[in-house]
C-alpha positions in Angstrom: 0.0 0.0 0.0 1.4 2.8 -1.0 1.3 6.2 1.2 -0.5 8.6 -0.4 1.4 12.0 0.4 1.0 13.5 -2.9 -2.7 13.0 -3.5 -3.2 16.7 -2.1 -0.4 18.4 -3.9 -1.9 16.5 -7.0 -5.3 17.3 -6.4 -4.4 20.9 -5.9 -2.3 21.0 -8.6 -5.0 19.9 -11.1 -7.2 22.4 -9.7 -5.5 25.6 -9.9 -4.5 24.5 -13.9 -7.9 24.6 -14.3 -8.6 27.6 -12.8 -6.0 29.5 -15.1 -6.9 28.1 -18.5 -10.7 29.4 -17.9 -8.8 32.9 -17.2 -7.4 32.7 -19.7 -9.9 31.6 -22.1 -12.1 34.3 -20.5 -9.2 37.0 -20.7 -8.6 36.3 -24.4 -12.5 36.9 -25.4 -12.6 39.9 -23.6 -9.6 41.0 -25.1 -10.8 40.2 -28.5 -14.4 41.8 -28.1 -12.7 45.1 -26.3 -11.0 45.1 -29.3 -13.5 44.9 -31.8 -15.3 47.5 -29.5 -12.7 50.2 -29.7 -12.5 49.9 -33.6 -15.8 50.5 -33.7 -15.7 52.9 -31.7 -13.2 54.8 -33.2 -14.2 54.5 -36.5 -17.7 56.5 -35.2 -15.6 59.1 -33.9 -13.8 59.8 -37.2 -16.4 59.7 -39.4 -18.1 62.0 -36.9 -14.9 64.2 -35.9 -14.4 64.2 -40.2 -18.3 65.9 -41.0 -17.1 68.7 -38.6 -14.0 69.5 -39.1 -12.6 67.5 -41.8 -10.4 64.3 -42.2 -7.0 66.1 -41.8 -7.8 67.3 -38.3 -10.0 64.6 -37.3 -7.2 62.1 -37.8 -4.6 63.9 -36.2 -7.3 64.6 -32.9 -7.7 60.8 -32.8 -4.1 59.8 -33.1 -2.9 62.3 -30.5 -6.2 60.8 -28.0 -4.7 57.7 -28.6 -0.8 58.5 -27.9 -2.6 60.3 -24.6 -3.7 56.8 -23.5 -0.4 55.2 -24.6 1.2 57.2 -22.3 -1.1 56.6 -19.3 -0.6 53.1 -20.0 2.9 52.9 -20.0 3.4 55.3 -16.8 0.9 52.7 -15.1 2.6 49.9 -16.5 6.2 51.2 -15.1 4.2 52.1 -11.8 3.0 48.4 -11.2 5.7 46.7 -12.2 7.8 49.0 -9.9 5.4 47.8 -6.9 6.0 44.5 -8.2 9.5 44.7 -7.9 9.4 46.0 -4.5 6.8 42.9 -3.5 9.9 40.8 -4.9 12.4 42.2 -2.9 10.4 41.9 0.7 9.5 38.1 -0.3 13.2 37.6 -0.9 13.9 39.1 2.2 11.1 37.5 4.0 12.4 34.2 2.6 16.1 34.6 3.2 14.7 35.2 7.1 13.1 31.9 7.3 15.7 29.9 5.6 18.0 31.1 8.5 15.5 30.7 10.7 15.2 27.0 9.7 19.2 26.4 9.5 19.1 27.6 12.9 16.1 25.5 14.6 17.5 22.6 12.1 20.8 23.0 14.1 19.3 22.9 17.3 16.3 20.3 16.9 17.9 17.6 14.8 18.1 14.8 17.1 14.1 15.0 16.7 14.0 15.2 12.7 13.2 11.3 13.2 10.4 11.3 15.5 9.2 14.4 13.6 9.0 12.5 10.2 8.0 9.2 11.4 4.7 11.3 13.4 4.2 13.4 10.5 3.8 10.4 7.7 1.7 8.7 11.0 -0.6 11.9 10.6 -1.0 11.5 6.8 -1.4 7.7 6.7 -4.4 8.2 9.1 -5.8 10.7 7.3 -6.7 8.2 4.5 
């Protein structure tokens, strides 16, 4: 009988693959019909800009709207990924903590690694 000490990491695992290919599936169609949306959308506003002020000007408004939200984007986009950087560096930090803080208690509490083990697959095999 085999112990079964991966079922949950399998289980999980299986799960959370899942979980991202319907984001995925669901971030793509919104992509796509966003898309369509905002060609749509600015093909109304140049045929509408162009019967007031003519297609010279009306292109040049639209193009300079859209370099506007280029712009935003990229400032945001160098914002978040600046934050993400920073959530990087604690979590390195953070980890480099507990892997000392593990060497140390290792250090200290090996003797009981044995019991530890033999109570901890004890736990799991009782689970089942």
């Amino acid at each position: 009988m085999a112990i079964p000490l991966l079922d949950p990491l399998r289980t999980g695992l299986s799960a959370l693959a899942g979980d991202a290919v319907e984001r995925v599936a669901t971030g793509i169609a919104t992509l796509v019909f966003g898309g369509v949306a905002v060609a749509l959308m600015v093909a109304a506003v140049l045929v509408a800009l162009t019967a007031e002020v003519g297609f010279p000007l009306a292109a040049l408004i639209v193009a300079s709207v859209f370099a506007a939200l280029a712009l935003a984007v990229y400032l945001l986009g160098r914002k978040l990924s600046a934050r993400r950087a920073e959530q990087r560096a604690v979590a390195r930090r953070q980890a480099r903590a507990d892997i000392v803080l593990a060497a140390a208690l290792s250090r200290s509490a090996r003797p009981l690694l044995p019991v530890a083990a033999f109570l901890a697959a004890f736990a799991l095999m009782q689970r089942r």
